[in-house]
Every structure is written in C-alpha cells, then in structure tokens.
C-alpha positions in Angstrom: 13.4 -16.9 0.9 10.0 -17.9 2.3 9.3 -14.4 3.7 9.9 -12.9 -0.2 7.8 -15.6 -1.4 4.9 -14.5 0.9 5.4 -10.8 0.4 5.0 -11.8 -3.1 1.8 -13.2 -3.3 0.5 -11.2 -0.5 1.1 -8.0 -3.0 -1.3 -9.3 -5.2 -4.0 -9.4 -2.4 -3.1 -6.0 -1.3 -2.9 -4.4 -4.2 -6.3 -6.5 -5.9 -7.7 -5.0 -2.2 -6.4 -1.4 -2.6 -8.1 -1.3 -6.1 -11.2 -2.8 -5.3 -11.8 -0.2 -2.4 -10.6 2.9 -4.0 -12.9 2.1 -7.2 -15.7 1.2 -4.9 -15.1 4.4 -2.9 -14.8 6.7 -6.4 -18.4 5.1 -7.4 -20.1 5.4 -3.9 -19.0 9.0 -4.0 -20.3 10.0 -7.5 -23.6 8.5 -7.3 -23.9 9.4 -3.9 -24.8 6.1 -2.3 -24.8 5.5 1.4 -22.0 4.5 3.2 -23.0 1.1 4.5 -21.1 -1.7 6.6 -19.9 -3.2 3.6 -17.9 -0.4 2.5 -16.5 -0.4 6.3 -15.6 -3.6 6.3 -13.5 -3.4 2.7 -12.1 -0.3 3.8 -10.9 -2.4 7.4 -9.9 -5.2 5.4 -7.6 -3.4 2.9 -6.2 -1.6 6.4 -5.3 -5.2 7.8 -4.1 -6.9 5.3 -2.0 -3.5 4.1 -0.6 -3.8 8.1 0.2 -7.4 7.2 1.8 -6.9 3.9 4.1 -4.1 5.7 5.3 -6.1 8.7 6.1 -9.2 6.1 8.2 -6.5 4.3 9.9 -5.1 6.9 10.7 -8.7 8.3 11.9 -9.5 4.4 13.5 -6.1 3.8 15.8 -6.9 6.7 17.3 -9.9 5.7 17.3 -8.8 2.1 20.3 -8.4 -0.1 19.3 -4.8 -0.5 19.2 -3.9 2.8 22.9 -5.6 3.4 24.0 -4.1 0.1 22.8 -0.1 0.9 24.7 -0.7 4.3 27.8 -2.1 3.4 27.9 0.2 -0.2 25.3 2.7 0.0 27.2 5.0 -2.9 27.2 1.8 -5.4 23.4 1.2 -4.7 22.1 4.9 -5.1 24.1 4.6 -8.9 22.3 1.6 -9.9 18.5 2.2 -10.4 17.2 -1.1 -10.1 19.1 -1.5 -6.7 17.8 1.8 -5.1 14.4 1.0 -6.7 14.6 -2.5 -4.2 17.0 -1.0 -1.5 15.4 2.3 -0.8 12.5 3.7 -3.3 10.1 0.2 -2.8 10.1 0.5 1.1 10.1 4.4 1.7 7.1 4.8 -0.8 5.2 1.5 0.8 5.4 2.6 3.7 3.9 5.8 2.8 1.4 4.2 1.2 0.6 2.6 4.5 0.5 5.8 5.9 -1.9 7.4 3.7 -4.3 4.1 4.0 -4.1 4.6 8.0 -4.8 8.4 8.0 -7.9 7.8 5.5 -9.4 4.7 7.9 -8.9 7.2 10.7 -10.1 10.3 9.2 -13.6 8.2 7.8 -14.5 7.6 11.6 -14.6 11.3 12.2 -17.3 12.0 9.2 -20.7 11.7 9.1 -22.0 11.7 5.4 -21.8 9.2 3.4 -20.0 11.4 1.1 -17.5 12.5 3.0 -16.7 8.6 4.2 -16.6 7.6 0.2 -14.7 11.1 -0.4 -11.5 10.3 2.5 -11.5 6.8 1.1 -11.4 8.1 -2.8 -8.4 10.5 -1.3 -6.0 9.0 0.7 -6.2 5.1 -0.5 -6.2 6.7 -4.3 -2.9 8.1 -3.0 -1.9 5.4 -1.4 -3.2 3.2 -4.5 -0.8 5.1 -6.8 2.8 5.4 -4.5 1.9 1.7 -4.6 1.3 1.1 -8.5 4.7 4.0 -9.2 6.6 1.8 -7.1 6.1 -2.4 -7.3 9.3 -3.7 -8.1 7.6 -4.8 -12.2 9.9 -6.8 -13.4 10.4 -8.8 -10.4 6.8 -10.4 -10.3 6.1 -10.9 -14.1 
C-alpha cells in the first residue's frame, strides 16, 4: 500500500509540474521570449520526475488488484468502467503520456529558435498534459 500512497502524492507533483511547463511553454511561445536555462531545466524536471512517477506505477500497477483482477477475469473487468478505467485505460494512456513528454524533451534538443523549443514543448507535453488530465483515476484522490 506504500507504493499507492507514493504514486499518489507524487501525481500531484507531476501533474502541478506538467501544468506549470506547458503554460510556461504556451506563454514563452506567444510572446516570443527566448528560450533560456530556466525553461530547460523545468522542461528536464517535469521529464524526471514524469520517469519517476511511471516506474512507481509500474512497480504499484503490478501488485495492484487490477492488474490480478484483468488477469484472472479480464471479460468481468472490460464490463465494469471503473475497473478498466484502473486496470487498463489509467496505465496505457500514462504511459503515453510519458511518451509524448520524452519525444518533446528529445525533439527541443534538435531546434534552434526559441520558438520552436517553446512550440515542441507547447505540443507534445500539452498532449501529454491532457491524456494525463482525461485519465486520473478522479474519484480515487478527492
């Protein structure tokens, strides 16, 4: 239960994280401010702790009763929303999410314009911001 209670909490560092930089990212782009080591730094932050929050999960997910529950009844979980929501739905789109935050750290390295930088980080943590807000598990943290 330790590992949920982390993967809790740690959410809300994520996800305060996520926001922070894709706002940040949205504003440096419109009024077209230079990309400076701050906004690399937030950017490699939200990466790590992301990494951190996924290997938490995984090591969570594992010895969840969702995980046990989609492999010993996988029909019975699909029916139930809530249940595929936790067994299936929360860790696929995470873990997408992830994806999408990698891919846009990688991508920024390539560009050279501070708008571009802003413009990858607007893009694929925006999308990784949202697969992240559709699928929190709600009505388990409040």
């Amino acid at each position: 239960m330790i590992m949920k209670t982390i993967h809790s909490y740690w959410a809300y560092i994520v996800l305060a994280l996520l926001t922070f930089t894709v706002i940040n990212a949205v504003i440096g782009m419109v009024k077209k401010k230079e990309f400076t080591h701050k906004e690399f730094r937030l950017g490699l932050l939200t990466l790590i702790t992301s990494h951190i929050q996924l290997l938490i999960g995984l090591g969570w997910y594992f010895m969840s009763p969702w995980y046990k529950a989609l492999k010993s009844n996988g029909g019975e979980v699909m029916k139930d929303a809530g249940a595929r929501l936790l067994a299936l739905e929360h860790p696929i789109a995470m873990i997408a999410a992830i994806v999408f935050i990698t891919i846009g750290w990688s991508k920024h390295k390539k560009q050279v314009k501070s708008e571009s930088k802003f413009k990858t980080f607007s893009i694929f943590y925006g999308i990784a911001l949202l697969l992240v807000l559709t699928r929190i598990p709600w009505s388990n943290w409040f």
